[in-house]
N, C-alpha and C positions, 0 to 999 in steps of 0.2 A: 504494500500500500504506500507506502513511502515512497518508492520509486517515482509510482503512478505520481503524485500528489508532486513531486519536483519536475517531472516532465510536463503536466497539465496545473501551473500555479493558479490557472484562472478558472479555472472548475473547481466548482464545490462538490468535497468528496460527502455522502453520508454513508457512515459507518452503521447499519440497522440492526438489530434485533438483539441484544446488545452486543453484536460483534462475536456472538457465544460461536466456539470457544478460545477466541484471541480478544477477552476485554482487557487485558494488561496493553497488551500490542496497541490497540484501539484505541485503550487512554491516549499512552505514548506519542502514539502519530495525531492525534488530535491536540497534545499539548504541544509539539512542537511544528505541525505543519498549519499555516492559516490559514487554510481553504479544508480540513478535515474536521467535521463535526459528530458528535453521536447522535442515532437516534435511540430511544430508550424505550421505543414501545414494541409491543410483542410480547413482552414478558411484563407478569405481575412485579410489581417490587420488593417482594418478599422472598423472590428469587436471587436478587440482583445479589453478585460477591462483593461481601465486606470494599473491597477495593477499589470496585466500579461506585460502590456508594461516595467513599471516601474521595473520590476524583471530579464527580458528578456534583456534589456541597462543595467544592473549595476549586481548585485549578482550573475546570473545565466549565466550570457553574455557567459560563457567557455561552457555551459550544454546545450544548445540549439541549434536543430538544424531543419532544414527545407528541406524536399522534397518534392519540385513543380513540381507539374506537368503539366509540357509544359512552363509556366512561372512564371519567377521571382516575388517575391512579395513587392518588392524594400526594402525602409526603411522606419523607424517608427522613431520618435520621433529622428531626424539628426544621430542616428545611424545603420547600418546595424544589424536584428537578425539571420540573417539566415548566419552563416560566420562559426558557429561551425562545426568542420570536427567529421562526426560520424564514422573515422577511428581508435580516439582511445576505442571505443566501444569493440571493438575485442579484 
């Protein structure tokens, strides 16, 4: 993904579902590339690993974003992840 993400800087990559089973990788290339976002739906958040949570509340908090379908997936760890607007994607 990294590769991809330096030869296309103007493409916005989403990384989906949460990337299972490369969310370490995922984070990674999300916190260091700026066209690489997560998406975090697919999966309840009671699935989500410790680690994707922890990246998701703090480093990546701007880069994450969430479409639910039909409902909300509330919050994790007392902060909302799913708040990122995938407007500026465009």
């Amino acid at each position: 993904m990294d590769d991809v993400a330096v030869d296309f800087p103007d493409m916005p990559i989403i990384l989906a579902h949460p990337s299972f089973p490369w969310q370490e990788e995922g984070c990674r290339s999300a916190q260091h590339k700026p066209n690489v976002y997560v998406d975090l739906s697919g999966w309840s958040p009671k699935y989500f690993p410790p680690i994707l949570v922890r990246y998701a509340n703090s480093l990546l908090k701007h880069k994450c974003c969430s479409v639910p379908t039909g409902r909300s997936f509330g919050r994790i760890a007392g902060s909302a992840i799913s708040t990122s607007s995938i407007s500026n994607l465009t």
